[in-house]
C-alpha positions in Angstrom: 37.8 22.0 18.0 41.5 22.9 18.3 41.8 24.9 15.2 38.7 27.9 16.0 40.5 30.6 17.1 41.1 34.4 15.2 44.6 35.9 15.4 45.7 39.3 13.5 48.9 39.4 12.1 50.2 42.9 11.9 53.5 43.5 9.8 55.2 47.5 10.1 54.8 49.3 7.0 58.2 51.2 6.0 58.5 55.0 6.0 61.7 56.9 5.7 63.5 58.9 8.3 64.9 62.4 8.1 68.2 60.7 6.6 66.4 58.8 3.4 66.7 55.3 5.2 63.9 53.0 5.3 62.7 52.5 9.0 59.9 50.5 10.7 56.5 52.3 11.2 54.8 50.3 14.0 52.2 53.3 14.5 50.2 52.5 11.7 50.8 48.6 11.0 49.1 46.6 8.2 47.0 44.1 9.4 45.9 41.3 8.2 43.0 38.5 10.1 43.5 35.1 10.5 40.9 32.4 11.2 41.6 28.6 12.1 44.6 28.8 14.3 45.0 27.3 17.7 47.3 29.5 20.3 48.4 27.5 23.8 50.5 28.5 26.6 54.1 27.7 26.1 57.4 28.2 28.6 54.9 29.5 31.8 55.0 32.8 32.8 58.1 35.2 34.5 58.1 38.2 36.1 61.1 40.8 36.0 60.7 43.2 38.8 64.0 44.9 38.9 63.4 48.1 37.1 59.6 47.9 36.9 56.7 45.3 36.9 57.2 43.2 33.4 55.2 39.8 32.7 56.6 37.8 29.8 54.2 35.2 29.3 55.1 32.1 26.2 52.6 31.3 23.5 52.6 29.0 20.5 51.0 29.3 17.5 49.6 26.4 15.3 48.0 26.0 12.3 46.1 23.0 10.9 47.3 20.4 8.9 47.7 22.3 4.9 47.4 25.8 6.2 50.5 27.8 5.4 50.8 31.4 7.2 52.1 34.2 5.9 53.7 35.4 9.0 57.9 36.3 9.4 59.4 37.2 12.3 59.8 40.6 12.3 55.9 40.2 12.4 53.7 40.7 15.6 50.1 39.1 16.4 46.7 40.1 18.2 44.5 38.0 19.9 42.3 38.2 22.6 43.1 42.1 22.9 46.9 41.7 23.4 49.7 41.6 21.6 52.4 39.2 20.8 56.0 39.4 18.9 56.9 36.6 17.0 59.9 34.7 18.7 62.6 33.3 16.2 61.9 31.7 12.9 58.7 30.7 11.6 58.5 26.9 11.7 57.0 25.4 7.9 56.9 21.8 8.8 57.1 20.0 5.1 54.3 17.9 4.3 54.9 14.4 2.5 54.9 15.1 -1.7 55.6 18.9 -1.5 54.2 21.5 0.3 53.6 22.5 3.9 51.7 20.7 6.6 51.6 23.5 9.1 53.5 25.8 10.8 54.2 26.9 14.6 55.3 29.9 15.8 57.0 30.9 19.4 55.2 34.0 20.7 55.7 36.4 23.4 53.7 38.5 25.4 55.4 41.4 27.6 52.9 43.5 29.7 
């Protein structure tokens, strides 16, 4: 039951600027759809409300035991019609004989 929900990963494609250098295009990210991940609430919740109203609310990201994830952290993820950057490294937790038992993420949301 923990392991039903769908996440998007979506990764910036690369375009190049007036001056030849590869840059991040955001505007039209690739996307690739996940199934079989559980998200939770992580860290709470805080508000910043010095310039303007910001939220930053924690998530975590887990995948089931022998599900790797292609996911970096220069990536961002979707769910429930919001979305999240990927917070730090990308946790591979090794699995006993080789391979990986799953991997967690740190996600935040800023709205």
């Amino acid at each position: 039951m923990l392991y039903e929900q769908s996440i998007t990963i979506l990764r910036a494609t690369s375009v190049r600027d007036e001056y030849g250098n590869e840059v991040d295009n955001w505007s039209a990210p690739a996307r690739t759809a996940v199934e079989g991940v559980n998200v939770q609430p992580s860290g709470g919740s805080m508000e910043d409300t010095d310039d303007k109203q910001v939220t930053v609310t924690g998530w975590r990201l887990y995948t089931p035991r022998g599900m790797d994830l292609d996911l970096r952290e220069t990536d961002r993820v979707e769910a429930w019609g919001t979305t999240m950057q990927v917070v730090g490294k990308v946790a591979r937790w090794p699995a006993p004989g080789g391979g990986v038992h799953h991997v967690e993420a740190d996600l935040r949301e800023v709205a």
